[in-house]
PyMOL commands that place a pseudoatom at each C-alpha (Angstrom):
pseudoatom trace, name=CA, resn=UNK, resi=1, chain=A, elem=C, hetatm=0, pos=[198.952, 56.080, 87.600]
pseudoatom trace, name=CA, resn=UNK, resi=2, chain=A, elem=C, hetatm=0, pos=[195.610, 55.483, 85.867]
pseudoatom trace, name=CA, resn=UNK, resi=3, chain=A, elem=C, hetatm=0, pos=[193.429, 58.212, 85.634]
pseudoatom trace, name=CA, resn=UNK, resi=4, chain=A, elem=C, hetatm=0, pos=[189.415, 57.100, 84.924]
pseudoatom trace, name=CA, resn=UNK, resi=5, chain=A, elem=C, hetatm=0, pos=[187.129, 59.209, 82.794]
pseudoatom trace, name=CA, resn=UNK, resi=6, chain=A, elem=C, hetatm=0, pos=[183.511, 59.206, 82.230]
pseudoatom trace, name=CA, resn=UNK, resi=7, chain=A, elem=C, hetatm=0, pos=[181.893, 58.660, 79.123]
pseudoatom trace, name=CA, resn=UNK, resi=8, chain=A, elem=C, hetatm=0, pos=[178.199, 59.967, 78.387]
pseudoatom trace, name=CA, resn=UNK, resi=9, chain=A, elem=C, hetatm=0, pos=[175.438, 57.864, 78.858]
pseudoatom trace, name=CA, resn=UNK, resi=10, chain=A, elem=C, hetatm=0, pos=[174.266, 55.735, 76.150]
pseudoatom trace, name=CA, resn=UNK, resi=11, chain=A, elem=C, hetatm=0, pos=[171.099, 55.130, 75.250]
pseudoatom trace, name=CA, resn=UNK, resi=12, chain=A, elem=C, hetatm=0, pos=[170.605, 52.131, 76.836]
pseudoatom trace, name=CA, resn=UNK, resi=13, chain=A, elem=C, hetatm=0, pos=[171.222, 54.031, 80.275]
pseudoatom trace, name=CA, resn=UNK, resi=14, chain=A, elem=C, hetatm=0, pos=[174.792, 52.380, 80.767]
pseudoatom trace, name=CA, resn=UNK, resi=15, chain=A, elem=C, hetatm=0, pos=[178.172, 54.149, 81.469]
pseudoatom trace, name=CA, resn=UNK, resi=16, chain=A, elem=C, hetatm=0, pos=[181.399, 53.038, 80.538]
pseudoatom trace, name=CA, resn=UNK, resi=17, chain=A, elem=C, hetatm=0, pos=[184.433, 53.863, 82.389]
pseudoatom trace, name=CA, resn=UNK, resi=18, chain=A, elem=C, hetatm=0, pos=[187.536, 54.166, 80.891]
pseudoatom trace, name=CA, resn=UNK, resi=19, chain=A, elem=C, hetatm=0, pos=[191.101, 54.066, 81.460]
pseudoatom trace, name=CA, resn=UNK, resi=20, chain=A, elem=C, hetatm=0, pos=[192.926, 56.957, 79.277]
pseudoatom trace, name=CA, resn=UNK, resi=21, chain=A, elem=C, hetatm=0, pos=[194.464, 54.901, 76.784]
pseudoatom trace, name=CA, resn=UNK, resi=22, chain=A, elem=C, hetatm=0, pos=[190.601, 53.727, 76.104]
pseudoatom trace, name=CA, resn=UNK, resi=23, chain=A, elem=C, hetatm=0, pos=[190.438, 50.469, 78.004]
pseudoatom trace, name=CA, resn=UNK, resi=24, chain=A, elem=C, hetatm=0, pos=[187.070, 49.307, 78.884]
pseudoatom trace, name=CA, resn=UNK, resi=25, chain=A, elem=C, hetatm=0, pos=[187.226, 49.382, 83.036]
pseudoatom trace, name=CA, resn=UNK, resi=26, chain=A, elem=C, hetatm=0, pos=[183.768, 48.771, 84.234]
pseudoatom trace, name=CA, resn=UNK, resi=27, chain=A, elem=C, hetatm=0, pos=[179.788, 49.325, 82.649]
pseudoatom trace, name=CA, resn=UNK, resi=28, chain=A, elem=C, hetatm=0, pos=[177.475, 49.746, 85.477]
pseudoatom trace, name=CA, resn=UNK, resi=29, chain=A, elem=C, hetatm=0, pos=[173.511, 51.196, 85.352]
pseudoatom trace, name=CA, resn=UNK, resi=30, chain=A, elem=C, hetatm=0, pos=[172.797, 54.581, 86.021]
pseudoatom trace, name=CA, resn=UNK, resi=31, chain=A, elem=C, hetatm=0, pos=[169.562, 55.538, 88.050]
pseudoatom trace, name=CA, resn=UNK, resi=32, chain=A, elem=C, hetatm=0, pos=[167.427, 57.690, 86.374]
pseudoatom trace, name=CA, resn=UNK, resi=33, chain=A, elem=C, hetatm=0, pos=[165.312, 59.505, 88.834]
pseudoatom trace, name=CA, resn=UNK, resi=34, chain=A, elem=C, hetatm=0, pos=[161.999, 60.902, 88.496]
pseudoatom trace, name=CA, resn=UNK, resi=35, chain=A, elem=C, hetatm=0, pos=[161.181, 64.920, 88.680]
pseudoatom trace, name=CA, resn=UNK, resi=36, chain=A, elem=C, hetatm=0, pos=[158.112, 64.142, 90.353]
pseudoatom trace, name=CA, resn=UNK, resi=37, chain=A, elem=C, hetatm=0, pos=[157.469, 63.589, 94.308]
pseudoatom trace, name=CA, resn=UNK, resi=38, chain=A, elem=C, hetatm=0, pos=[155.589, 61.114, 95.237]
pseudoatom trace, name=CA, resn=UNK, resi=39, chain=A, elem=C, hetatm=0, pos=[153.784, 61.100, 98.585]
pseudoatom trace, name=CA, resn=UNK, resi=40, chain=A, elem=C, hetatm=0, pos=[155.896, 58.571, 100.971]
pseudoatom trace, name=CA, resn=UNK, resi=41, chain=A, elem=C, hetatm=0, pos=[157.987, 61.652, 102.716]
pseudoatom trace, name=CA, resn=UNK, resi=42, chain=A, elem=C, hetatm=0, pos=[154.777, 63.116, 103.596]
pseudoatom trace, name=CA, resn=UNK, resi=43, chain=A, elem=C, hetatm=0, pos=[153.316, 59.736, 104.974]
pseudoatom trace, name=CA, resn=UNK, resi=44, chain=A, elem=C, hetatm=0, pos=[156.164, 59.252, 106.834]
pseudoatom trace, name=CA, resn=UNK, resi=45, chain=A, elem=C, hetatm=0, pos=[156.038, 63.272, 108.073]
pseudoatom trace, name=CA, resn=UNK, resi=46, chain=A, elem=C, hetatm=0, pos=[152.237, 63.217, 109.105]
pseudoatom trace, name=CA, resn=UNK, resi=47, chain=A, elem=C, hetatm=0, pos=[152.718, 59.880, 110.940]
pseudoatom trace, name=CA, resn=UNK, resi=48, chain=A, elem=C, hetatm=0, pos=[155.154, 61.140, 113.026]
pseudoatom trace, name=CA, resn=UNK, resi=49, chain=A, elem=C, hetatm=0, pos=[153.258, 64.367, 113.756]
pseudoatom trace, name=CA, resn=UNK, resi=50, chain=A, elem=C, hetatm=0, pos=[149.643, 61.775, 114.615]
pseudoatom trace, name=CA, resn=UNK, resi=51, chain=A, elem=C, hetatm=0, pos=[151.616, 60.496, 117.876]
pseudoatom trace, name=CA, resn=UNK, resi=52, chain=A, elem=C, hetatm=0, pos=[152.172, 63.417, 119.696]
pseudoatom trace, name=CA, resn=UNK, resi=53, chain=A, elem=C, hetatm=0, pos=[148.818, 65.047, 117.826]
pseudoatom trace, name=CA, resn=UNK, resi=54, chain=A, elem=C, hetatm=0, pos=[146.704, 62.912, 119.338]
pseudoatom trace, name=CA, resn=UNK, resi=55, chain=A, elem=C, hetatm=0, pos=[148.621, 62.142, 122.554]
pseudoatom trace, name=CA, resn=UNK, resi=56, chain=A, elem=C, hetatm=0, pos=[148.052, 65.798, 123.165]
pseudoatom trace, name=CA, resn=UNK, resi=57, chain=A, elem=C, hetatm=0, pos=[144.625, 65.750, 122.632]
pseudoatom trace, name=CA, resn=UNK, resi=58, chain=A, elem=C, hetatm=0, pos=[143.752, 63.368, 124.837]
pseudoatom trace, name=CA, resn=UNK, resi=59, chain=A, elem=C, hetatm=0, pos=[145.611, 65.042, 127.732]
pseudoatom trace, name=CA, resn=UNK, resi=60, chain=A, elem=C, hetatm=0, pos=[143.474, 67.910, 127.055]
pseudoatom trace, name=CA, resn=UNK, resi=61, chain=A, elem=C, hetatm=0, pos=[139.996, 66.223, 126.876]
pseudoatom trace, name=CA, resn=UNK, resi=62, chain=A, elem=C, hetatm=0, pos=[141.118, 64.347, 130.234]
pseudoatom trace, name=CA, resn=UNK, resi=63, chain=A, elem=C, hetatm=0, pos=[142.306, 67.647, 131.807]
pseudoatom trace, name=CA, resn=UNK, resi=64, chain=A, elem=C, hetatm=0, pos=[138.914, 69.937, 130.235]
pseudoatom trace, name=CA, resn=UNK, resi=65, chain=A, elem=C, hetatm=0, pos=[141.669, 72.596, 130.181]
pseudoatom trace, name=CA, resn=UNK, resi=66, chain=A, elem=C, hetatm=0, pos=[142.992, 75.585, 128.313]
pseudoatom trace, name=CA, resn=UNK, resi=67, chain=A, elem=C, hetatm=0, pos=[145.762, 74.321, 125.791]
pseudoatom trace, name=CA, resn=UNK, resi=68, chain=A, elem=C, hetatm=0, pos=[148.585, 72.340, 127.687]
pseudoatom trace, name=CA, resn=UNK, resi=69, chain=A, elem=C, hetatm=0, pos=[152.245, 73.092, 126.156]
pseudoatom trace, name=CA, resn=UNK, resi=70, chain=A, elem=C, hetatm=0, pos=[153.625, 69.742, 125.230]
pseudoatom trace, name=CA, resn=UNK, resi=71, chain=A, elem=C, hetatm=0, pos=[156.546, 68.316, 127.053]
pseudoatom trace, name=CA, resn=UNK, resi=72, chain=A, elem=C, hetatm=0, pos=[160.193, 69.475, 125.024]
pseudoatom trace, name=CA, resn=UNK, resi=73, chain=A, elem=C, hetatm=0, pos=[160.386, 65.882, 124.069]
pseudoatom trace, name=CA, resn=UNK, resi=74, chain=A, elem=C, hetatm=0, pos=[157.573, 66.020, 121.974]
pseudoatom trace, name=CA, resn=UNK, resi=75, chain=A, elem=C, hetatm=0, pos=[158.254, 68.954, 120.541]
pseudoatom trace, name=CA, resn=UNK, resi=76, chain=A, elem=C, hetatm=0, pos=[161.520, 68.106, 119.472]
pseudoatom trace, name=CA, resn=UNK, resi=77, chain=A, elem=C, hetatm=0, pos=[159.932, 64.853, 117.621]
pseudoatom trace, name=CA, resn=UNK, resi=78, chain=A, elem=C, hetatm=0, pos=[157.122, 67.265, 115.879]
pseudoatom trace, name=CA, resn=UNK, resi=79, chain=A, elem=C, hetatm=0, pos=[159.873, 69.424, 114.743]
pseudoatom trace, name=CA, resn=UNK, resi=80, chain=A, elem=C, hetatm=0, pos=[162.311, 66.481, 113.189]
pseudoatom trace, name=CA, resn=UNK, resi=81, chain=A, elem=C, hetatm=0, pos=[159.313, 65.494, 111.080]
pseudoatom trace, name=CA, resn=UNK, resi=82, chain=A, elem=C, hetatm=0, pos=[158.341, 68.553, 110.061]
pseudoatom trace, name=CA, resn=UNK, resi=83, chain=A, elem=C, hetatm=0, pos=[161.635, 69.838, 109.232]
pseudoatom trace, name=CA, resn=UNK, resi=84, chain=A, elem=C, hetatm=0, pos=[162.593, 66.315, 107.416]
pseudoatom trace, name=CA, resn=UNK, resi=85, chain=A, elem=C, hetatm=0, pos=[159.442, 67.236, 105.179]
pseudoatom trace, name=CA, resn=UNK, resi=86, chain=A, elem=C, hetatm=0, pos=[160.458, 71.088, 104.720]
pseudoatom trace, name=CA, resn=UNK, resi=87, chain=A, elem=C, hetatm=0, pos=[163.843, 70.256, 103.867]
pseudoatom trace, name=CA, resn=UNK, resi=88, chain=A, elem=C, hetatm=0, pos=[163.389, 67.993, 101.106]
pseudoatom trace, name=CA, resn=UNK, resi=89, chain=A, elem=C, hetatm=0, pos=[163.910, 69.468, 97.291]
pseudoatom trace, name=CA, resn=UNK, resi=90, chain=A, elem=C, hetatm=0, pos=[160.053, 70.203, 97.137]
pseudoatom trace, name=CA, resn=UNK, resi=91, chain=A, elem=C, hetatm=0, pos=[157.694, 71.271, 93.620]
pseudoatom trace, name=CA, resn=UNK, resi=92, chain=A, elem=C, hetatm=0, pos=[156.609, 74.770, 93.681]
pseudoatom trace, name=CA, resn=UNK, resi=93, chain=A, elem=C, hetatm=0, pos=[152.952, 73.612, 93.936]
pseudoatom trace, name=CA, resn=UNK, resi=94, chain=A, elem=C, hetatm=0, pos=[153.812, 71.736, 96.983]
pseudoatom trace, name=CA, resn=UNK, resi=95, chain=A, elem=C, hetatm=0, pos=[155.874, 74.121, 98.828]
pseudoatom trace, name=CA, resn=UNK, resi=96, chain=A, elem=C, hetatm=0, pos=[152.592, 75.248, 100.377]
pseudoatom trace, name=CA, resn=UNK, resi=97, chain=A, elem=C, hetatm=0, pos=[152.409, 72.097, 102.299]
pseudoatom trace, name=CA, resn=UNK, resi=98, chain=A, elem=C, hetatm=0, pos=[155.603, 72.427, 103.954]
pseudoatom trace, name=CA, resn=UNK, resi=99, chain=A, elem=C, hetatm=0, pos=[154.656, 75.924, 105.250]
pseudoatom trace, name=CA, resn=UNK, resi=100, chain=A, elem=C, hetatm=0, pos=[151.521, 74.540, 106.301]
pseudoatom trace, name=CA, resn=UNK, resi=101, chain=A, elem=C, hetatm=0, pos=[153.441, 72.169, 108.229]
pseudoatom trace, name=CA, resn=UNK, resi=102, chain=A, elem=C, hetatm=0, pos=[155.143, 74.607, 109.745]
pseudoatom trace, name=CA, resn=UNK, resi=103, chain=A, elem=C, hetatm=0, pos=[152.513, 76.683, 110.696]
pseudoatom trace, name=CA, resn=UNK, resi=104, chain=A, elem=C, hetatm=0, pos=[151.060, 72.924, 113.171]
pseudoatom trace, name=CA, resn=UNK, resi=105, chain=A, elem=C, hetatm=0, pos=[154.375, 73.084, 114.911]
pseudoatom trace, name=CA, resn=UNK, resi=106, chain=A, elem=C, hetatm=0, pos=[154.240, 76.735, 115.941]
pseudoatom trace, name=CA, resn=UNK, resi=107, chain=A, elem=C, hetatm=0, pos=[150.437, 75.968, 117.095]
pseudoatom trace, name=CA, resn=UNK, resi=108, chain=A, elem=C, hetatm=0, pos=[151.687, 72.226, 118.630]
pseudoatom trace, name=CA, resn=UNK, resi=109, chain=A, elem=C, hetatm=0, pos=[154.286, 74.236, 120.867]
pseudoatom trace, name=CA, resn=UNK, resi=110, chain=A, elem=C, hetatm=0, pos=[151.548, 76.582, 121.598]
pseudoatom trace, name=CA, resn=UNK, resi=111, chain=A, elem=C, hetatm=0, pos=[149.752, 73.602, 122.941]
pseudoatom trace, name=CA, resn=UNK, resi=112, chain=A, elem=C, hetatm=0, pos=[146.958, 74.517, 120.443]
pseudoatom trace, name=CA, resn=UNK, resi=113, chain=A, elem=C, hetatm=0, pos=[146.828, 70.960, 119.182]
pseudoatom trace, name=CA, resn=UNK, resi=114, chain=A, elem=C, hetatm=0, pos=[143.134, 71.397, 117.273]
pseudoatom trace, name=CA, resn=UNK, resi=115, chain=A, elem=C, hetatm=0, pos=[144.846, 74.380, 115.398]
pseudoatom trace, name=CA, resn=UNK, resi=116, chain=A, elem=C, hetatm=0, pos=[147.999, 72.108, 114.772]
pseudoatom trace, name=CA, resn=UNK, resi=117, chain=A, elem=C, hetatm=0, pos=[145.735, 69.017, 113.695]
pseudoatom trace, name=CA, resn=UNK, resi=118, chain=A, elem=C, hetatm=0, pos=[143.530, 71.349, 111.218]
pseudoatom trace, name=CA, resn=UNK, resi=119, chain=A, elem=C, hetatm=0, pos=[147.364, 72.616, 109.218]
pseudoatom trace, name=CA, resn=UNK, resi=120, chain=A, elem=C, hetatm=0, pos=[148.042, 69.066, 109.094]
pseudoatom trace, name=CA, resn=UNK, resi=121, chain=A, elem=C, hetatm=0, pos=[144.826, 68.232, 107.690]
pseudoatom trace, name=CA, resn=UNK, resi=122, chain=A, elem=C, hetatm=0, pos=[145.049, 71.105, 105.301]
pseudoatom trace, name=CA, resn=UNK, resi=123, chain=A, elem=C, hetatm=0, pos=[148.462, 69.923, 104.081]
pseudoatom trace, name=CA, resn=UNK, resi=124, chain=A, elem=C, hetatm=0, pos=[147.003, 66.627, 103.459]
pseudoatom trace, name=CA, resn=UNK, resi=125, chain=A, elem=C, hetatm=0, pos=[144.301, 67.980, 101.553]
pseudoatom trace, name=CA, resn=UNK, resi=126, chain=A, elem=C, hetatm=0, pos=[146.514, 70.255, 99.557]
pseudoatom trace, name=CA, resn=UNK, resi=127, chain=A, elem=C, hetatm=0, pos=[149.194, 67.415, 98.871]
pseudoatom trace, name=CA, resn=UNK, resi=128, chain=A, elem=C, hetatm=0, pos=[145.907, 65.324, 97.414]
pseudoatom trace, name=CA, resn=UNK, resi=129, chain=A, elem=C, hetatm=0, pos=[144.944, 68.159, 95.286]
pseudoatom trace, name=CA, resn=UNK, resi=130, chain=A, elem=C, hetatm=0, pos=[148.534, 68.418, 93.799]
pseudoatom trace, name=CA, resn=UNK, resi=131, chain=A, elem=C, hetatm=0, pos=[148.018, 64.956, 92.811]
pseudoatom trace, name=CA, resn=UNK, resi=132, chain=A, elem=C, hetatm=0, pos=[144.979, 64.581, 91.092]
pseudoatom trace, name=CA, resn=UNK, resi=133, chain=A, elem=C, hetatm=0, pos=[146.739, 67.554, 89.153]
pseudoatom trace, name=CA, resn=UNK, resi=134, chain=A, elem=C, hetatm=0, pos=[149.724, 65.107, 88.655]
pseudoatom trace, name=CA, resn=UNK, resi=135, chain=A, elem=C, hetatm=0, pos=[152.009, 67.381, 90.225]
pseudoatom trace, name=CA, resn=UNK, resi=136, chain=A, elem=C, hetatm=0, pos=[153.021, 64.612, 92.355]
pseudoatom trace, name=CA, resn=UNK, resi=137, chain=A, elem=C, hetatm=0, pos=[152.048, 60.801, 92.424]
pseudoatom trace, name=CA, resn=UNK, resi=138, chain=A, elem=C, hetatm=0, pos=[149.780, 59.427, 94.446]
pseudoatom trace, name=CA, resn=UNK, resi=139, chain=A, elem=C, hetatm=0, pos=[149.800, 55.586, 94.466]
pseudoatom trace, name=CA, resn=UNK, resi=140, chain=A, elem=C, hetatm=0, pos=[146.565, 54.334, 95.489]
pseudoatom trace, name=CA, resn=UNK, resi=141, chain=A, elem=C, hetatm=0, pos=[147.860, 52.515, 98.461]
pseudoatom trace, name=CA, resn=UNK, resi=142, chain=A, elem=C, hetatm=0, pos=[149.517, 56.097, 99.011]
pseudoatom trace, name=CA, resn=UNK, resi=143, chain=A, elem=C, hetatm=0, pos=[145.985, 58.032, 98.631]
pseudoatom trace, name=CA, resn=UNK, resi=144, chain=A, elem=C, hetatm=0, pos=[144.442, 55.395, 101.237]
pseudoatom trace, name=CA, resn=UNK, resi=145, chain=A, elem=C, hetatm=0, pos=[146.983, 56.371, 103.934]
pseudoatom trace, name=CA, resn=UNK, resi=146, chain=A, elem=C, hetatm=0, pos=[146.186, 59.872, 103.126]
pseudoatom trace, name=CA, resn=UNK, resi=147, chain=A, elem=C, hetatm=0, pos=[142.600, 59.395, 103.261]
pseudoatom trace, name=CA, resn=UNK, resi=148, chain=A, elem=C, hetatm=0, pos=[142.918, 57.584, 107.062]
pseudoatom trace, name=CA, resn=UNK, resi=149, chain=A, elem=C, hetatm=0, pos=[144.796, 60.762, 108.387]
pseudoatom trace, name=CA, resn=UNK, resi=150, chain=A, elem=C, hetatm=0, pos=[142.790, 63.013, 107.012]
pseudoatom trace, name=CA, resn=UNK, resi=151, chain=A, elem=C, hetatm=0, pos=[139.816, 61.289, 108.964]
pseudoatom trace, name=CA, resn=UNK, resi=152, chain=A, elem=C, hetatm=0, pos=[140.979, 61.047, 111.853]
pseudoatom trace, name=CA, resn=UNK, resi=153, chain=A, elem=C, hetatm=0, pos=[142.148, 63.883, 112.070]
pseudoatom trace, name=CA, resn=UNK, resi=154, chain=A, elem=C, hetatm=0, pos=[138.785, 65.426, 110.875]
pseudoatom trace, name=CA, resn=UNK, resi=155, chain=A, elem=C, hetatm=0, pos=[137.663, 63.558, 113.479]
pseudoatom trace, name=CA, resn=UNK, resi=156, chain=A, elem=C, hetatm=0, pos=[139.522, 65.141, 116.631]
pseudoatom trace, name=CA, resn=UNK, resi=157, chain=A, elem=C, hetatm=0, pos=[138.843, 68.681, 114.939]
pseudoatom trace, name=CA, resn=UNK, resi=158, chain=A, elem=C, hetatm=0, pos=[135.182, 68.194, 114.595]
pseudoatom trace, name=CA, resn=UNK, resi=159, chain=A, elem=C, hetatm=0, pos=[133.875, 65.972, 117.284]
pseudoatom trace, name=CA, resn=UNK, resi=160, chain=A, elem=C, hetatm=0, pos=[130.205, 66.619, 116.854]
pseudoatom trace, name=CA, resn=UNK, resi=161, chain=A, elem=C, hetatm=0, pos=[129.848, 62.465, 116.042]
pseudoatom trace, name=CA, resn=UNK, resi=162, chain=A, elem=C, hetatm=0, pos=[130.908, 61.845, 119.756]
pseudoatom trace, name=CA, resn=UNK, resi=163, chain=A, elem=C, hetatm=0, pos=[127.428, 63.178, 121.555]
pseudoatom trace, name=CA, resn=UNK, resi=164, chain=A, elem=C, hetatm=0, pos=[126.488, 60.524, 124.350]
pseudoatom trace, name=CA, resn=UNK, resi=165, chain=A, elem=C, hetatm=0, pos=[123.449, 58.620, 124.602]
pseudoatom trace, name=CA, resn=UNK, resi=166, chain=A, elem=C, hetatm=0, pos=[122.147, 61.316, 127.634]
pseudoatom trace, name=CA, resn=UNK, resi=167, chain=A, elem=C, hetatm=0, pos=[122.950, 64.653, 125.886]
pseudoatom trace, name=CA, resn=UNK, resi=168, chain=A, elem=C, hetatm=0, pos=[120.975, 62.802, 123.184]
pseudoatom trace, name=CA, resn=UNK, resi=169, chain=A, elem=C, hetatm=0, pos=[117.796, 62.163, 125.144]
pseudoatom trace, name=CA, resn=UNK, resi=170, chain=A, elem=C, hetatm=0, pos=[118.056, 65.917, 127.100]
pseudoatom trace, name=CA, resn=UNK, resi=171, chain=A, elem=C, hetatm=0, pos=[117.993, 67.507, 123.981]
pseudoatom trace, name=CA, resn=UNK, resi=172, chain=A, elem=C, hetatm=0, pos=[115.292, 64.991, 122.769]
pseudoatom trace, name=CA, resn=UNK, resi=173, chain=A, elem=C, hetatm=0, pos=[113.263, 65.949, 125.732]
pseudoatom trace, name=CA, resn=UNK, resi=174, chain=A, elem=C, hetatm=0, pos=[114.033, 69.802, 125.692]
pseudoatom trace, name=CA, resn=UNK, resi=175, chain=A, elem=C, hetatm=0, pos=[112.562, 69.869, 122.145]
pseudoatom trace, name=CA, resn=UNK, resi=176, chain=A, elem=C, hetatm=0, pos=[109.729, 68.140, 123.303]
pseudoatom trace, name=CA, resn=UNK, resi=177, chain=A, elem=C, hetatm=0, pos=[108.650, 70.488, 125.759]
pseudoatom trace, name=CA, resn=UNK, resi=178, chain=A, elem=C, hetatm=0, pos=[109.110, 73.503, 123.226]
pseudoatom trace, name=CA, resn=UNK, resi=179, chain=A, elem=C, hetatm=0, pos=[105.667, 71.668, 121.104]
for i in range(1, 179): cmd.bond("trace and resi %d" % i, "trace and resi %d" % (i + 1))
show_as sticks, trace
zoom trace
């Protein structure tokens, strides 16, 4: 019976396997892994939480209601990605995120999707922050995704943009009247 040992790694990043009586068995690489996070887990997070974000927001313009509770479905899919995030080996400085996270799905399953959508925002924001500190890195690509959800969800939150052409002229013709 051959038993294999492990020899340290060299500085060239290769470890040798050995057979006891020394043989040389196999070299292979060893993957050296970087402390820092980068920002594809939360991409991936906050893309699945946009779906059911904004399909919930639309029900609820369409309806003119009080919050609407999602469907268990969608709150299901909300909590895979937010738990996927949460559940990752996270930086101190970033550990805020997840709970911010966290804090969208208990509003999402409230059916307070404005709340939910400003925590995911905030996380966003917060996760940028960490990396212009370099806490984490940001490619640029990385920072462009960012920067769309962040907007559109800025957008849904704060919808003062969307005022139509006759609230326009009512207003236009209410101040008028006040001269």
């Amino acid at each position: 019976m051959l038993r294999l040992g492990c020899w340290p790694v060299r500085k060239d990043n290769q470890r040798t396997n050995v057979n006891v009586g020394g043989d040389l068995l196999t070299t292979s690489k060893v993957l050296v892994f970087s402390d820092r996070m980068d920002a594809s887990s939360l991409i991936t997070a906050v893309e699945q939480l946009m779906g059911p974000i904004t399909d919930m927001y639309s029900q609820q313009v369409k309806a003119r209601s009080e919050p609407i509770k999602p469907q268990l479905v969608m709150i299901r899919q909300y909590e895979t990605a937010v738990y996927g995030f949460r559940d990752q080996r996270l930086p101190g400085e970033v550990k805020g995120v997840s709970a911010l996270l966290v804090e969208s799905l208990d509003a999402f399953e409230a059916g307070r999707v404005l709340e939910a959508g400003r925590f995911v925002m905030q996380a966003v924001e917060q996760f940028e922050v960490a990396g212009k500190e370099s806490v984490v890195t940001i490619t640029e690509e990385q920072a462009a995704k960012l920067g769309q959800f962040r907007s559109a969800l800025f957008k849904m939150i704060n919808p003062g943009h969307e005022i139509s052409p006759q609230d326009i002229a009512k207003k236009r013709t209410a101040a008028q009247s006040q001269w």
